[in-house]
Backbone as JSON, one array per atom type, in Angstrom:
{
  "sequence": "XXXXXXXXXXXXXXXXXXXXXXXXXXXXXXXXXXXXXXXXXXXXXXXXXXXXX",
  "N": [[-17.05, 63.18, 35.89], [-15.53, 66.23, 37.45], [-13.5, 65.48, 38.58], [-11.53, 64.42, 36.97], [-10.71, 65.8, 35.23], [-8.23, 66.93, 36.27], [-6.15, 65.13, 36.12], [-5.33, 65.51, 33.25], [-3.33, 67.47, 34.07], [0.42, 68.22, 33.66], [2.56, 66.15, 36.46], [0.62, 65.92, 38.2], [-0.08, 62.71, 38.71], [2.19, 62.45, 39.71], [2.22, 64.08, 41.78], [-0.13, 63.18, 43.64], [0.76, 60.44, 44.28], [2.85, 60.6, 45.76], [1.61, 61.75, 47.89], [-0.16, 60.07, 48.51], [1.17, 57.77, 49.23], [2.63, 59.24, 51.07], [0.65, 59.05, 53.19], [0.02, 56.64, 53.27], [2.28, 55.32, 54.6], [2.08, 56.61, 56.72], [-0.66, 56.33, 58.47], [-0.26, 53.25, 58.44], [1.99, 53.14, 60.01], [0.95, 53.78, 62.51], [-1.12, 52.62, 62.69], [-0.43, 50.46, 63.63], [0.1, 48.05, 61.63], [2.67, 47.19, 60.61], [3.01, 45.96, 57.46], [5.05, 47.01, 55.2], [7.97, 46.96, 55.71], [9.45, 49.44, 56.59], [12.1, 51.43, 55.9], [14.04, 53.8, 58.29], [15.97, 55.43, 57.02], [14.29, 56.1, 54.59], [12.24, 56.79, 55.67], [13.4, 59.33, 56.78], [14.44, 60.62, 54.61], [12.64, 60.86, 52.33], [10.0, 61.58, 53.52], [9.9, 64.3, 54.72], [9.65, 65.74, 57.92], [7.83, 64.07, 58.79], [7.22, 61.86, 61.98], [8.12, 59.17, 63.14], [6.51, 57.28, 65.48]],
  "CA": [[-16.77, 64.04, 37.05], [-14.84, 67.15, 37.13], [-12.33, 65.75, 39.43], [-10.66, 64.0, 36.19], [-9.73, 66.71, 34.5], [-6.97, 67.04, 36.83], [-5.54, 63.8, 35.56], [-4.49, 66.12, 32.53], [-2.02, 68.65, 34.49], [1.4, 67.39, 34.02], [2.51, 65.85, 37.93], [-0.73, 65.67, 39.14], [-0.48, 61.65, 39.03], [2.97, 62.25, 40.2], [1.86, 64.63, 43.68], [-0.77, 62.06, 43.63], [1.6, 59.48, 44.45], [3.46, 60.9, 46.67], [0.69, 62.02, 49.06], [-0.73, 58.29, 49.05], [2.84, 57.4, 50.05], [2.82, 59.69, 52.39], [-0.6, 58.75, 54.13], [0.27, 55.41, 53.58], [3.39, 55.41, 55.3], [1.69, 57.56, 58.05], [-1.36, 55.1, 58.52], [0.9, 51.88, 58.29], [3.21, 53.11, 61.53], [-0.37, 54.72, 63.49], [-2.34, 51.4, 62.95], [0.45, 48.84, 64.01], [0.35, 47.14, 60.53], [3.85, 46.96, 59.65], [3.35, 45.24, 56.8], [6.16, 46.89, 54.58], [9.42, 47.62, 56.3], [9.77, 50.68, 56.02], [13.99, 52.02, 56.19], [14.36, 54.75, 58.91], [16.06, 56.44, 56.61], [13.22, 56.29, 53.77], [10.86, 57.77, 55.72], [14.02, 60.68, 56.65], [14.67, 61.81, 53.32], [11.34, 61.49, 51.44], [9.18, 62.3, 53.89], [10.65, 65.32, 55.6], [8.48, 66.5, 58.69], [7.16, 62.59, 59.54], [7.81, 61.63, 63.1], [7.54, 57.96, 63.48], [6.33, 56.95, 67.5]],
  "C": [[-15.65, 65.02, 36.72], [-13.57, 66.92, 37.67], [-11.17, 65.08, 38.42], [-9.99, 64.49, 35.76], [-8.53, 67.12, 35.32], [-5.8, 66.21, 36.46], [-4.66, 64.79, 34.42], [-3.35, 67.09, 32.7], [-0.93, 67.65, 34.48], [2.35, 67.29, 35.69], [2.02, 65.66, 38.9], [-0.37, 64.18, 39.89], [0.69, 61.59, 40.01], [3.1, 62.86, 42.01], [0.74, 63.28, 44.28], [-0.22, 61.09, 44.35], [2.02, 59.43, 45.9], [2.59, 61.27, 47.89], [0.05, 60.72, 49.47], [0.49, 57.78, 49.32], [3.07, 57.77, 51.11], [2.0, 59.08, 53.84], [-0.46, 57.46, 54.53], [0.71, 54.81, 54.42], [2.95, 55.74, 57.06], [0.46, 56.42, 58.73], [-1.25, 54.03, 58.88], [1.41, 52.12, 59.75], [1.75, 53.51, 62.3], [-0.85, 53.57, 63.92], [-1.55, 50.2, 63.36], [0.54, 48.21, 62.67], [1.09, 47.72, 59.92], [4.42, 46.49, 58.15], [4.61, 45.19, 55.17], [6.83, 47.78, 55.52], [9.74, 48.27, 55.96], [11.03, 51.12, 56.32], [13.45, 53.53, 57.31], [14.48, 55.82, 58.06], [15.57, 56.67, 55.49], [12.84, 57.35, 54.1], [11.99, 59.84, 55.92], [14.06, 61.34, 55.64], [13.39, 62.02, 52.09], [10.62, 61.68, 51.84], [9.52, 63.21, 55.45], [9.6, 65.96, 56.85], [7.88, 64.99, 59.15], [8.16, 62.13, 61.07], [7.3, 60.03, 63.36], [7.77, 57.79, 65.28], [6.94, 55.43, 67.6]]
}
């Protein structure tokens, strides 16, 4: 698949990451399953723009 060759840009795996962190994070507080404690101020400084309800 073509979508591999992305794998070769250097930071790909590393935006990668960070966007499944993000979603994760976002997902996790939406669906009630807490299941990692997430710090307040985690979600403040690495994910800038997240509003936890």
């Amino acid at each position: 698949m073509s979508f591999f060759s992305f794998s070769s840009c250097p930071g790909f795996l590393f935006i990668l990451r960070i966007v499944m962190y993000y979603f994760g994070c976002f997902f996790i507080h939406r669906l009630g399953f807490a299941l990692v404690p997430w710090p307040s101020d985690f979600e403040v400084n690495y994910f800038p723009g997240f509003e936890p309800s």
